[in-house]
C-alpha positions, 0 to 999 in steps of 0.5 A: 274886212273893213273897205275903203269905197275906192277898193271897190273896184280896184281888182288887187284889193278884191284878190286880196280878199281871196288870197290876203289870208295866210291859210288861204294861200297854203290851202290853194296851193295845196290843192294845186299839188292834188292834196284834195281831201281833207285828212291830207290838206290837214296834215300838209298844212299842218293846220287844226281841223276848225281853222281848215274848215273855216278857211275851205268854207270861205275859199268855197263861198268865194268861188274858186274851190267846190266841194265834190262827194266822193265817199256816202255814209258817211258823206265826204268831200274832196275840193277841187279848183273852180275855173276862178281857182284854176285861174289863180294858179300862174298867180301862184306859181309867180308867187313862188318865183318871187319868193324863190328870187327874191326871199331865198335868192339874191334877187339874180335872174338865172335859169339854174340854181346852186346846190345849197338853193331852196329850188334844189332842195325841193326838186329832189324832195320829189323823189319818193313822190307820187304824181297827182292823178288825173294831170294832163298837159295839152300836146302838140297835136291837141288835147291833154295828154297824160305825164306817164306813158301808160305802156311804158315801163319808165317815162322821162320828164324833162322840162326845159326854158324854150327853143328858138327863143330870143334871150336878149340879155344871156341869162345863166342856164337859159340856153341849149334847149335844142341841144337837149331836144336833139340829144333826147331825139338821137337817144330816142331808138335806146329809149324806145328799146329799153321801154322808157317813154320821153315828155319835154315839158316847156311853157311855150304854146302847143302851136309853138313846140308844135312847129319846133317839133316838126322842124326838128323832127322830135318823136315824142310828145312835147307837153305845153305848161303854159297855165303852169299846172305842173309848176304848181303840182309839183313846186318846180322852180321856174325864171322870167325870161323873154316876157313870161315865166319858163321851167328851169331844166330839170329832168325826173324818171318816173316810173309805172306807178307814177312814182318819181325815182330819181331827180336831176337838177340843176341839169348844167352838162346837158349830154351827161344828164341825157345819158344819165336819164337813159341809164336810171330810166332803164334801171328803173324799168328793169325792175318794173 
């Protein structure tokens, strides 16, 4: 691609080299999702085997995806996000936002999504899916800590905008997250005895659901999106809110094998859905 001198040094012409090709954007986001290997980006895509090798082979040479071997004779490779791809990810998932608002929406900003919505359709598209391996999410207490329990027989997902958060202007469905940490806190002892583990997921800093967590006394783990890894592995639907991008409320029952059973979006009436997820999260783990 032919350059103007000027865009030399002008950072969005350079990512546009990166991210300006169709293919490239479905193939990183792809293997944002943990579509890795090339058989299932083929077939995710939808893309013929000669253009998907040309576009691995640049998004390689350009540093934000490597290839690693994962299976000899014959030799094949899984790509996997460099630190430069990995950095791509919030631009994706803004992407994602952008389109959501502004392509399939009205352009209104809203924390919740009406059920003829592109976000309600993906969000129960998930049921039957199978969680990327591997995927940790920074805890309060430091370190990733995996989205499955790995003794329990069921784990709540639930993501949520922010506690303790100043809105400014109200924004639809934005408020009562610690409502919905003190409801999920209270059912914790039900939870517990029915064998099913709770993950609140936010885009806050660990340091910030830490303290949230400690005045309110919330005994399961609290997970930090902040470089929207799950946003991006998932699709989930998120707003800009308070000066950066926050998951809408949602809730999944996934179950030991990592499997999303049930989806409840958009979550509107945060009592029921809490005693909603108690009851397909204990269904769930009666059959494990």
């Amino acid at each position: 691609m032919r350059m103007h001198n000027a865009d030399e040094t002008c950072g969005i012409a350079q990512a546009a080299l990166v991210l300006g090709d169709w293919w490239n954007v479905l193939v990183l986001r792809e293997v944002a999702r943990g579509h890795v290997r090339f058989d299932a980006l083929a077939a995710e895509i939808g893309l013929s085997r000669k253009v998907l090798t040309e576009r691995l082979g640049g998004l390689v040479a350009q540093g934000v995806l490597r290839r690693s071997p994962y299976q000899h004779r014959p030799t094949r490779h899984e790509y996997l996000l460099t630190d430069a791809g990995a950095a791509l990810v919030p631009l994706l998932v803004a992407m994602q936002d952008w389109g959501d608002r502004w392509v399939l929406g009205d352009g209104t900003v809203t924390a919740t999504a009406a059920e003829d919505s592109a976000e309600h359709a993906r969000v129960h598209a998930l049921a039957g899916t199978r969680l990327p391996d591997g995927l940790g999410l920074p805890g309060t207490q430091g370190g990733d800590v995996p989205l499955v329990a790995p003794a329990a027989a069921a784990t709540v997902l639930f993501t949520y905008p922010g506690a303790g958060v100043d809105w400014g202007e109200p924004i639809p469905g934005a408020a009562g997250c610690t409502l919905e940490n003190r409801l999920f806190r209270d059912a914790w002892p039900d939870f517990r005895h029915a064998g099913v583990d709770v993950r609140g997921i936010s885009t806050q800093l660990p340091h910030e659901q830490a303290e949230f967590a400690q005045a309110e006394k919330v005994p399961y783990d609290l997970l930090s999106d902040a470089q929207h890894r799950l946003a991006a592995a998932l699709r989930l639907p998120t707003f800009r809110g308070a000066g950066r991008l926050r998951h809408k409320r949602l809730i999944l029952v996934i179950d030991a094998e990592r499997v999303v059973r049930h989806a409840l979006f958009p979550v509107v009436d945060i009592p029921h859905a809490v005693c909603e997820s108690l009851r397909l999260a204990t269904e769930c783990a009666r059959r494990a």
